[in-house]
C-alpha positions in Angstrom: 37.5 256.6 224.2 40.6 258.5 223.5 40.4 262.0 222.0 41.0 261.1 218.2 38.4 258.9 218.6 35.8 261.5 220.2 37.3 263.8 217.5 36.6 261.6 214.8 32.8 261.1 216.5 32.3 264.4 216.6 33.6 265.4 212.6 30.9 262.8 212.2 28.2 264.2 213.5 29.1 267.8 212.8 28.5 266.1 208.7 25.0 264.4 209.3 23.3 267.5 211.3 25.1 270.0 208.8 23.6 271.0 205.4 26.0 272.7 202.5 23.5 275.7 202.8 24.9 275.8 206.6 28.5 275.8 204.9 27.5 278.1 202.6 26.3 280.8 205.6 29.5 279.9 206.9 31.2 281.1 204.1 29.4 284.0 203.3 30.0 285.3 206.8 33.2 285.0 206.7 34.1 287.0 203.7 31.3 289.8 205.1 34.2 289.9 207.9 36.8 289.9 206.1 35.5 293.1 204.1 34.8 294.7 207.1 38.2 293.7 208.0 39.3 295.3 204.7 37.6 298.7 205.5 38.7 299.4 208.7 42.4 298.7 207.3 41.5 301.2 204.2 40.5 303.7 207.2 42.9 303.2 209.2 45.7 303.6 206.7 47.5 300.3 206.9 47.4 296.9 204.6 45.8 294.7 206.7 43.8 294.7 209.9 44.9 292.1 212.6 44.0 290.9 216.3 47.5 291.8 216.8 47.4 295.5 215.8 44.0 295.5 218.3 45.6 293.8 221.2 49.3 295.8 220.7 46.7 299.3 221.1 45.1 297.6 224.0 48.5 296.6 226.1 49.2 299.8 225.2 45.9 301.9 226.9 46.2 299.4 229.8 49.6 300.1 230.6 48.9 303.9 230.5 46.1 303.2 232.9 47.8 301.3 235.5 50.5 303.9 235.4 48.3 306.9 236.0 46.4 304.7 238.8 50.0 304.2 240.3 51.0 307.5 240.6 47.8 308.2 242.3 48.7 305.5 245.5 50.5 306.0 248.2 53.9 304.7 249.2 53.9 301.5 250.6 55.1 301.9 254.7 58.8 300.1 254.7 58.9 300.3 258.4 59.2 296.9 260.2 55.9 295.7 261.8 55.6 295.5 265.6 56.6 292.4 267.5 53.0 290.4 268.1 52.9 287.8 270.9 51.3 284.9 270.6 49.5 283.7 273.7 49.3 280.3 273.0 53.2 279.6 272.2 54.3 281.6 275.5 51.6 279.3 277.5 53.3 276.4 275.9 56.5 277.7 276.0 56.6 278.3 279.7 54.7 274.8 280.5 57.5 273.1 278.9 59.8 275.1 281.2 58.2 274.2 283.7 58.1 270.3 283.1 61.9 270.6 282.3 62.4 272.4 285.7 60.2 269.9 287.2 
């Protein structure tokens, strides 16, 4: 079943198992957002209120956040790690010396 198909299924059943009073609820709470909307943009002093104002503020707050948590680490060592030997690869290493000496 493709997607438009499962789409269409699904519009389907969303009609038979929904009622106009459901669409009517839906409705209403929507415009009881959309004053609230209106309020907080009366309060706030600009036309309209938007996800994007909200999420602006918050890049905003989090940007100030991580900068004050930055200053607060310490410097990150640039001095070059010690040499670690690896047992294994010598072993080998020196067996395949060994079998080319051999």
């Amino acid at each position: 079943m493709c997607i438009r198909d499962r789409g269409n299924a699904a519009i389907k059943e969303l009609q038979q198992s929904a009622t106009i009073e459901d669409f009517q609820k839906i409705a209403d709470d929507l415009s009881e957002q959309q004053q609230i909307n209106d309020e907080l943009a009366q309060i706030m002093g600009v036309d309209t209120v938007d996800d994007h104002m909200f999420e602006d503020e918050l890049d905003q707050l989090e940007r100030k956040e991580a900068d004050a948590v930055a200053c607060k680490l310490k410097p990150v060592p640039t001095d070059s790690l010690p040499e670690v030997k690896n047992k294994q690869a010598e072993k080998k290493q020196t067996e395949k010396r060994q079998a080319v000496l051999a």
